[in-house]
N, C-alpha and C positions, 0 to 999 in steps of 0.2 A: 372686171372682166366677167361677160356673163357664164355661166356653169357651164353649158356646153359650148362656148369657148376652151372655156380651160381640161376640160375633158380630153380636145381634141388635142391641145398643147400637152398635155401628158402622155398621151395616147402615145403620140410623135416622138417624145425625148424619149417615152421610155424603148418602144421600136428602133427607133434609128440610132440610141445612145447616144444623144446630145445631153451630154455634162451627165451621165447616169452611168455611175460606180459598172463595170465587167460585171459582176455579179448577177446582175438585170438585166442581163442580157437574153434573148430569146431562148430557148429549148427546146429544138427538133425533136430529140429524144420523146420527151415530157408530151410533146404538141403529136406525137405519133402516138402515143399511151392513149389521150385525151380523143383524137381522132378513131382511134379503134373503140372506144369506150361509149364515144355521143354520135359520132358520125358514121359508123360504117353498115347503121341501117339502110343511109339515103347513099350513100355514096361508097365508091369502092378505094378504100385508103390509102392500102398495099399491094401490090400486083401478085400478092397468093391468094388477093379475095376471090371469091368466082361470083358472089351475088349482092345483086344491091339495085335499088329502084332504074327504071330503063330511063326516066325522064330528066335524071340528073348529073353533072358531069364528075367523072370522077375528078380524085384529086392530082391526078397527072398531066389530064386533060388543061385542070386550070392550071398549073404550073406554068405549060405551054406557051399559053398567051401571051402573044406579046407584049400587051402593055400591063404584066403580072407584077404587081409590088407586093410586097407583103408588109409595109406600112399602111398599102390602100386595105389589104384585104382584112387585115387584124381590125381598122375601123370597123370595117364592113360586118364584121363576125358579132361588134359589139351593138347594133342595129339590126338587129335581123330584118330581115324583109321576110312580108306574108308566106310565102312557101317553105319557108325553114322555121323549123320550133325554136319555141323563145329558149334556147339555154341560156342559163347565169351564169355565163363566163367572165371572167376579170379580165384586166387588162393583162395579166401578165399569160391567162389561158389563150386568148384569143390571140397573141403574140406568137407565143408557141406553137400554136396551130398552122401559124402562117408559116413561120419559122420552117416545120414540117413541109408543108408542101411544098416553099421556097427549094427546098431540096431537094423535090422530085424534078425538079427544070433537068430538060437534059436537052 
């Protein structure tokens, strides 16, 4: 299997908890910590932020969307694309993050 194959297949069981002990499981908590800590320059986290860049969505905004996953977006987090800084997130950060805004859906 090549690396980024098996990347993705971890990525997934450890997200979705396929055959992955409770323990591994996401943390909204942790991913809210992490998000106020890396992300609430670009983006607005919490609905007590007041400021944060006009050209980016906040994190409620994505929740919204409807075809929001947080298996898609925790990938997503581990590949930055060009307009977001490279952070060194793990899988288990970038999980958490997703984890987070998953819970901002309303």
């Amino acid at each position: 299997m090549r690396a980024g194959a098996r990347r993705i297949w971890l990525l997934l069981a450890t997200v979705s908890g396929l055959g992955v002990p409770p323990a591994l499981a996401a943390d909204a908590d942790h991913g809210a910590d992490l998000a106020r800590r890396w992300c609430a320059s670009c983006h607005v986290v919490t609905s007590s932020q007041t400021q944060a860049s006009a050209d980016v969505p906040s994190f409620a905004s994505v929740a919204r969307k409807p075809d929001f996953s947080p298996e898609r977006l925790a990938f997503f987090l581990l590949d930055p694309h060009p307009k977001m800084p490279n952070f060194p997130l793990s899988r288990t950060e970038a999980a958490d993050i997703a984890a987070y805004i998953g819970s901002l859906r309303r």
